[in-house]
C-alpha positions in Angstrom: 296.7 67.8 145.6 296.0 70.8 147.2 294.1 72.1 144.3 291.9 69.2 144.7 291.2 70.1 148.5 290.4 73.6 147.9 287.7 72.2 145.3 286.2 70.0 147.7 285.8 72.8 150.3 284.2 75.4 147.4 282.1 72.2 146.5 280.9 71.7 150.1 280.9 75.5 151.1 278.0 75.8 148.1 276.2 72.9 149.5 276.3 74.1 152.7 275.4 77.4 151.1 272.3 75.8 149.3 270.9 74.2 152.4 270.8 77.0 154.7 269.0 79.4 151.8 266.2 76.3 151.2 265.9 76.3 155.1 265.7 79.9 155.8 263.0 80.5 152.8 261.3 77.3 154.1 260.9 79.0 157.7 260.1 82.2 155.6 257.0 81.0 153.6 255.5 79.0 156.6 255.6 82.4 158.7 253.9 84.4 155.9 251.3 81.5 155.4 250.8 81.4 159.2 250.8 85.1 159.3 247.9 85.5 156.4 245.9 83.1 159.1 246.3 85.0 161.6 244.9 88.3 159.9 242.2 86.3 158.8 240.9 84.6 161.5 239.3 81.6 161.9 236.5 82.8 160.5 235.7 79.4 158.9 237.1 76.4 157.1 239.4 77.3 154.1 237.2 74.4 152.4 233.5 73.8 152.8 232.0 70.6 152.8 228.6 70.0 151.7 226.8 66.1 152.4 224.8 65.0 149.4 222.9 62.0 149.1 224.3 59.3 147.2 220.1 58.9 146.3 219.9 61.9 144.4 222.4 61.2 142.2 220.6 58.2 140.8 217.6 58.9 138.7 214.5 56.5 139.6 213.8 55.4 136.1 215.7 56.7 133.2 213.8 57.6 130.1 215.4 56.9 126.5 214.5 59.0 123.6 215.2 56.2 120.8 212.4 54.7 120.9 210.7 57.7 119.8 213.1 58.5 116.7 212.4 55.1 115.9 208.5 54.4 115.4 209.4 51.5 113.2 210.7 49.1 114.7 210.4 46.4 112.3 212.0 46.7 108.8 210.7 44.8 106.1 213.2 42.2 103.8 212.3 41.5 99.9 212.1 37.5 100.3 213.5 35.4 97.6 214.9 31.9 96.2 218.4 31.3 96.2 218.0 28.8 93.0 216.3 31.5 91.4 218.6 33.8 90.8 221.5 32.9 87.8 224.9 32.2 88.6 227.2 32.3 86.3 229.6 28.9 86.2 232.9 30.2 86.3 234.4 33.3 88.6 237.2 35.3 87.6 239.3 36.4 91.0 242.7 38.3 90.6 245.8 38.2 93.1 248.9 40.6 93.2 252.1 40.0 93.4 254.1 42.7 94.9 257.6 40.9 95.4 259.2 37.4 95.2 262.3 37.0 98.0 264.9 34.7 98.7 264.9 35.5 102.3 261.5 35.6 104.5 262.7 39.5 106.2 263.0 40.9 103.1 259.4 40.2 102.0 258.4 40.8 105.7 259.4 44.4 104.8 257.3 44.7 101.5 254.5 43.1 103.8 254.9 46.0 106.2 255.1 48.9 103.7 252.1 47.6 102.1 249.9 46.8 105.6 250.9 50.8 106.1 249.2 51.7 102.9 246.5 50.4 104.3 246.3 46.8 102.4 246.2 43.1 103.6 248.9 41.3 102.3 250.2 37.9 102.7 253.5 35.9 102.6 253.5 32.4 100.5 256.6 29.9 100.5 257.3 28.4 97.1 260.2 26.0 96.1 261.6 26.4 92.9 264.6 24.5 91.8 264.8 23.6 95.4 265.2 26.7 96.4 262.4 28.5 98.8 261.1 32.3 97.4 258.6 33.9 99.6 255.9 36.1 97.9 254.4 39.0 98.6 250.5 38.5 97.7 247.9 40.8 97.7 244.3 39.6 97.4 242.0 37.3 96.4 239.8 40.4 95.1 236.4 39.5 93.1 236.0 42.7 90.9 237.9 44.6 88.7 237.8 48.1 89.8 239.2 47.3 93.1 242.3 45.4 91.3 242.7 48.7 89.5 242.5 50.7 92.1 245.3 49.3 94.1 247.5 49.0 91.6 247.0 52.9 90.5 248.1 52.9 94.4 251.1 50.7 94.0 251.9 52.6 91.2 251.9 56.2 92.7 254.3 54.4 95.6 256.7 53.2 93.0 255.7 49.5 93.8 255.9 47.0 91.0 253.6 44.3 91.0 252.3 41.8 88.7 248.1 41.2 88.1 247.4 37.1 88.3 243.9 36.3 86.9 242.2 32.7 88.5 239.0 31.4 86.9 237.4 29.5 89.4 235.0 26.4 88.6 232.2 26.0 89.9 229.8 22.9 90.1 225.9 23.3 89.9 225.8 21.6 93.4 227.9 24.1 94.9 225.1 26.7 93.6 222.1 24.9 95.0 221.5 26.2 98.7 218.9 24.0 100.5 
C-alpha cells in the first residue's frame, strides 16, 4: 500500500513537473516574440495586403487555338451498301471455361483472380444430376488470336481452362439491313 502511494505522488510530482516547464517556456517564447516586435517597430504590417479587381482576373473573350490546328473540320466517310458486302452464313465464336464449382464463392474467387488479370469473366448456374455447378466463363470472343492470346495468359498463371467452339446460324434476313 504504501508503495502504491509513493507512485501516485512520483506520478503526480512529474505532472506537476510537466505543467509548470510547458507554462514557463509558454511565457518564455511569447516574451521573445513580443521582444523581436519591439526591436522592430511598427514599422508596418507583418503582412501586406494588395486589392485586386476581381475584373482583371477574367479575360474579356477567350481565344482557342484548335480551331487553327484543325482547318478541316469536316472528314470525309467512304459510303457504301450494307447488302453489298458478303456475309458469310455461319460464325464461329469461342468461350472459356476457367472452372466449374459446387459452391458459388469458390468460383466467385476464380472470377476475381481472373477480373485482376485484367479479363471479363462471368459466373453461369448449371444443374446436373440435380445438382447446381457454377462456371467460370470467359468470353463470347469472335476471332481466334484473341482466344489464343488469353489462354497463352491463363497458361503463364497456371490457370486451366478448356476452349468451347459455338457456330452460330445465321438467317439471310438477319443480314439484310434496311
Amino acid at each position: 500500500m504504501n508503495r502504491r502511494k509513493t507512485a501516485q505522488r512520483e506520478t503526480g510530482e512529474r505532472i506537476q513537473t510537466f505543467l509548470i516547464g510547458f507554462f514557463i517556456g509558454c511565457i518564455f517564447s511569447f516574451s521573445l516574440s513580443s521582444w523581436f516586435l519591439y526591436l522592430n517597430g511598427s514599422s508596418g504590417p507583418v503582412v501586406k495586403e494588395e486589392s485586386v479587381s476581381v475584373e482583371n482576373l477574367i479575360p474579356a473573350e477567350q481565344e482557342y487555338e484548335f480551331w487553327d490546328m484543325f482547318p478541316n473540320n469536316e472528314v470525309e466517310v467512304e459510303k457504301f451498301n450494307v447488302q453489298d458486302r458478303k456475309y458469310a452464313l455461319s460464325e464461329e465464336i469461342w468461350e472459356i471455361q476457367t472452372g466449374s464449382f459446387y459452391k458459388y464463392y469458390d468460383a466467385n474467387q476464380v472470377r476475381g483472380s481472373l477480373i485482376l488479370l485484367g479479363l471479363e469473366a462471368r459466373i453461369e448456374r448449371v444443374s446436373i444430376e440435380d445438382k447446381n455447378r457454377y462456371r467460370v466463363i470467359l468470353g463470347p470472343y469472335n476471332k481466334k488470336a484473341k482466344v489464343v492470346e488469353i489462354e497463352k495468359l491463363l497458361e503463364e498463371n497456371d490457370i486451366e481452362s478448356i476452349t468451347k467452339s459455338i457456330i452460330l446460324e445465321k438467317s439471310k434476313n438477319e443480314l439484310q439491313i434496311p
